[in-house]
N, C-alpha and C positions, 0 to 999 in steps of 0.2 A: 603176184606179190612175192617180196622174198621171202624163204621158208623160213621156220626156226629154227635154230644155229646152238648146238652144243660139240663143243669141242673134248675131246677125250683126251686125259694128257696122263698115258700111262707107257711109262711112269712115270712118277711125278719130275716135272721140269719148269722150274722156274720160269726160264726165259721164255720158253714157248706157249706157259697160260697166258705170259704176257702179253705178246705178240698177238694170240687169238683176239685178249682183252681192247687192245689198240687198233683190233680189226672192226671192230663190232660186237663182235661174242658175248653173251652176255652171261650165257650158262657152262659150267666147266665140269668136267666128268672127272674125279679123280679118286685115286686110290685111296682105301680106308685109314682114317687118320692124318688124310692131307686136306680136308675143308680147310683148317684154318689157316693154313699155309693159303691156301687159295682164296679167303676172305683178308687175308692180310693186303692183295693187294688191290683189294676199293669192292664199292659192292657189286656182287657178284650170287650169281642163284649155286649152287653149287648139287652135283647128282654125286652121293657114296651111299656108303651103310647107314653115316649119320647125316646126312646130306639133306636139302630144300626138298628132291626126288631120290624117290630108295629102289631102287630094283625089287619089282613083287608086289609093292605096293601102290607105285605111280604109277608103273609101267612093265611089260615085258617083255625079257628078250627074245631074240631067234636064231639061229647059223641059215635058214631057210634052205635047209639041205636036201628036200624032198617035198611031196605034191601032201606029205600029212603036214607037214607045217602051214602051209598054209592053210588048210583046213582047219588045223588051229585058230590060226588068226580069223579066218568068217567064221566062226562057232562062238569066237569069245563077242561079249557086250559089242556093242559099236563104239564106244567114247573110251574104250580102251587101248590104250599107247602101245605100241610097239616097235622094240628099237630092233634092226633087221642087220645081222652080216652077214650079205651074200657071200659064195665064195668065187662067185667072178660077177659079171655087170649083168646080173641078172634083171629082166626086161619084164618080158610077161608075166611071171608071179606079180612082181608090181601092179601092172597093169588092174590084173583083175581083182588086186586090194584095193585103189586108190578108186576103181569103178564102182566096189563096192561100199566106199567111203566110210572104209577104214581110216585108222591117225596112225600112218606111218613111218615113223624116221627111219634112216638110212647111213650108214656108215660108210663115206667116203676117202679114199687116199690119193686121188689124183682131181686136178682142176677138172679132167674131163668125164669124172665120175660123176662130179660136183653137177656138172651141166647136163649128163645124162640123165640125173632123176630130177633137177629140175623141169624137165618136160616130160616125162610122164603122163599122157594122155593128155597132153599142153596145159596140166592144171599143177603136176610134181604133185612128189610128196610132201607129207604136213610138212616135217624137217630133216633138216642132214646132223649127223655126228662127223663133226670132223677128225681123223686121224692125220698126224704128219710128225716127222719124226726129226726137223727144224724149224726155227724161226721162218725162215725163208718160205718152206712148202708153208708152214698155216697160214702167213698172209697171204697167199695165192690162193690156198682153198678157200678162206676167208672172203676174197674178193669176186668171185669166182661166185659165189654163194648169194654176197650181199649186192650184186650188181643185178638190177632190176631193169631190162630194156623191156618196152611195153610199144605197140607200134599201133600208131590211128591213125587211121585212114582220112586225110586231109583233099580238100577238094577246092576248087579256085572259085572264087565267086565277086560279082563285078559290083561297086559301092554304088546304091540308086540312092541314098539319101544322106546329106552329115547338118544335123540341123540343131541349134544352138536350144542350150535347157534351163531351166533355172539352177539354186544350189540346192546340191544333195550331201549324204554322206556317202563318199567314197572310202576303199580299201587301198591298203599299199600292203601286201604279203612279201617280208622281211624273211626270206628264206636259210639256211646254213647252210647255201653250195652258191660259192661263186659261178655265172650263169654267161655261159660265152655265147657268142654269134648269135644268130638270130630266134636263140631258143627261149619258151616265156611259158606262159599256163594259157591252158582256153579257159574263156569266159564268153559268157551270153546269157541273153534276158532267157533264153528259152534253152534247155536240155536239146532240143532239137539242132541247134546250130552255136557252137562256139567259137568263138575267135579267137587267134592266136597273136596271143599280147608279150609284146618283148619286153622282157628284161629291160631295166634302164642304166645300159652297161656300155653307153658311148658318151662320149666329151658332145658339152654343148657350152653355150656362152652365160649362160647362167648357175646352173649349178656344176657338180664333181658328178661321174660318174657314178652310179652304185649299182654295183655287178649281181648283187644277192636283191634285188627289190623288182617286182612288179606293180606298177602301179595298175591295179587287178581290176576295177571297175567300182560301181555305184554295189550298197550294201546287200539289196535283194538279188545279184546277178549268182546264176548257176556258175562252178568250176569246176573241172575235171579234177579226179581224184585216182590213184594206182586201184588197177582190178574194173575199171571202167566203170567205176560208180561216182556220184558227186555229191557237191554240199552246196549251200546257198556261202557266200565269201562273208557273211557275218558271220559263220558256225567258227570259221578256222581258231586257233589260236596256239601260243605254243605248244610244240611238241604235235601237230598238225601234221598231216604226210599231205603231200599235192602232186600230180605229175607237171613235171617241168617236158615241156617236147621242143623239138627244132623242125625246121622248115619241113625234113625228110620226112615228119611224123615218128621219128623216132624218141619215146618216151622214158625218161628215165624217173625217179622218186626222190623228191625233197625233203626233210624237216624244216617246218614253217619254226622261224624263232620268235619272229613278232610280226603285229598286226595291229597295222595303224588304222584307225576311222577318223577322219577328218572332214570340216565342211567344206566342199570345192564347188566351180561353177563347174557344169556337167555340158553332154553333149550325145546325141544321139544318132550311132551310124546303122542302115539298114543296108545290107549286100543281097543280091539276087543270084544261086547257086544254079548250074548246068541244069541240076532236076525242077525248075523251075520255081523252087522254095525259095522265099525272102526269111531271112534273118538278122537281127539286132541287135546291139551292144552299146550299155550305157557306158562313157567313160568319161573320167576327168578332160577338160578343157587344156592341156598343156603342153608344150613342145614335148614334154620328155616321154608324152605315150607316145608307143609308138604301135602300128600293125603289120603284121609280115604278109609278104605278098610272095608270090610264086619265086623260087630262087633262092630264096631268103633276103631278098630286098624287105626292109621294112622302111614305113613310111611314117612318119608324123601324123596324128589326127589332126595337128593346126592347118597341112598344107594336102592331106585327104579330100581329091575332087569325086566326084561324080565319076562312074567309069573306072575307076582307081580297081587292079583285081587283088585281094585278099584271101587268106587262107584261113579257111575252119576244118571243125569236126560236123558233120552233118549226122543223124541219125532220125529215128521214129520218135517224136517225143511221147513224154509216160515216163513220170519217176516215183517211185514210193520209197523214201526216206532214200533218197541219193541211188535207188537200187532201176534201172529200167522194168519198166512193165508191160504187157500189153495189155491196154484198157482205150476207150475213146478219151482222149483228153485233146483239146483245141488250144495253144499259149500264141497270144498276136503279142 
């Protein structure tokens, strides 16, 4: 997931809280007596003297100069913050804070700073301080920061059943990123097996394209969510995160804007995967779902035969509040 993002803007520079602001950024580090300078332009959490977070009291700092510093930070509480500047890309001290599960931010000035302590023991630090000394470099550390690839392992699996249902309520997840090629959300009746449901982001004879919607499935159906956890597609609502993925499995992070429940005739496909698992997925009746199949061919559920190979998330199913488990649980 992406980290939390304050940006430091010392000294004070207009343009460039901007810039961070326009990025994502939602917290701004600035010098004493510049908050309101920096609430003047929209809200925003702000860290000074008199700031939202005060150094000493939210949080503390470090230069992480030496092996006592960090023994500093394991000695202090657990839930206590600290903001870290290395004086190069320093690796292992990290390491053994973030294993410790310490909350550490980190003061970055290059995009590839940015991304080295986003992996950090492949979990990163809690968050980054961005420094950058124009417009230009913060929207890149910015991007760099706020850009969430997430990769799931997708498996091919052959369609043995598509059999017609009564009406249910269905979801359409109205997402705020237009949603190219064959990329959608998984869904399925069961955490064990999702299917990956495209966007309905191509021309057809009846309606207009719309690039930002999933038409996601029936109400109680599981969805994948960023950090490999899920919800049931009734939880979602604005301001929602979902992962959006593409054929390759490679997974990026949405804001849900809206969330339609509607009554539709429904319909029910079951796929049979390599490891011999069958999986299933309630979906609307209509030209415009569609499910992607190896390649990123995606197909229609109206013209979905028998045989037809499809692409999911396969895993162990066992979920306790969207979170995997290991427990006996059995979902047909």
């Amino acid at each position: 997931m992406a980290p939390v993002l304050w940006a430091r803007i010392f000294p004070w520079d207009k343009e460039i809280a901007l810039s961070a602001l326009e990025s994502g950024v939602e917290t701004l580090w600035v010098p004493e007596g510049c908050g309101g300078k920096a609430r003047e332009l929209g809200r925003v959490v702000t860290v000074s003297t008199d700031g939202d977070f005060r150094e000493g009291r939210d949080f503390r700092v470090t230069a992480m100069e030496n092996k006592d510093d960090e023994a500093a930070i394991l000695s202090s509480p657990p839930e206590t913050m600290w903001v870290v500047f290395p004086r190069e890309r320093e690796v292992i001290p990290l390491e053994n804070l973030v294993a410790w599960r310490r909350k550490i931010m980190v003061a970055a000035r290059t995009a590839e700073e940015v991304r080295l302590y986003r992996g950090i023991l492949e979990k990163g630090v809690h968050g980054i301080v961005l420094e950058a000394g124009d417009t230009a470099r913060m929207r890149e550390l910015a991007s760099a920061a706020r850009s969430v690839v997430e990769k799931v392992r997708l498996v091919e699996a052959r369609v043995t059943e598509v059999s017609l249902l009564g009406i249910g309520d269905r979801v359409c997840v109205d997402t705020c990123t237009l949603i190219e090629g064959s990329s959608g959300m998984l869904v399925g009746n069961s955490s064990a097996g999702l299917f990956l449901v495209c966007a309905e982001n191509v021309p057809n004879p009846y309606v207009l394209p719309r690039p930002f919607r999933i038409n996601a499935g029936a109400v109680h159906s599981y969805c994948r969510l960023p950090g490999g956890r899920t919800a049931y597609l009734s939880e979602l609502a604005s301001g929602s995160e979902v992962l959006l993925v593409d054929e390759a499995g490679e997974g990026e992070v949405s804001t849900v804007g809206r969330v339609k429940v509607e009554r539709r005739p429904l319909l029910l496909v079951r796929a049979r995967a390599a490891s011999g698992n069958t999986h299933s997925v309630i979906l609307q009746n209509a030209e415009t779902i569609r499910l992607v199949g190896p390649g990123g061919a995606a197909v229609s559920v109206a013209k979905l035969s028998v045989g037809d190979p499809v692409l999911l998330a396969e895993e162990a199913a066992g979920r306790h509040f969207g979170v995997a488990v290991e427990e006996t649980i059995r979902e047909n």
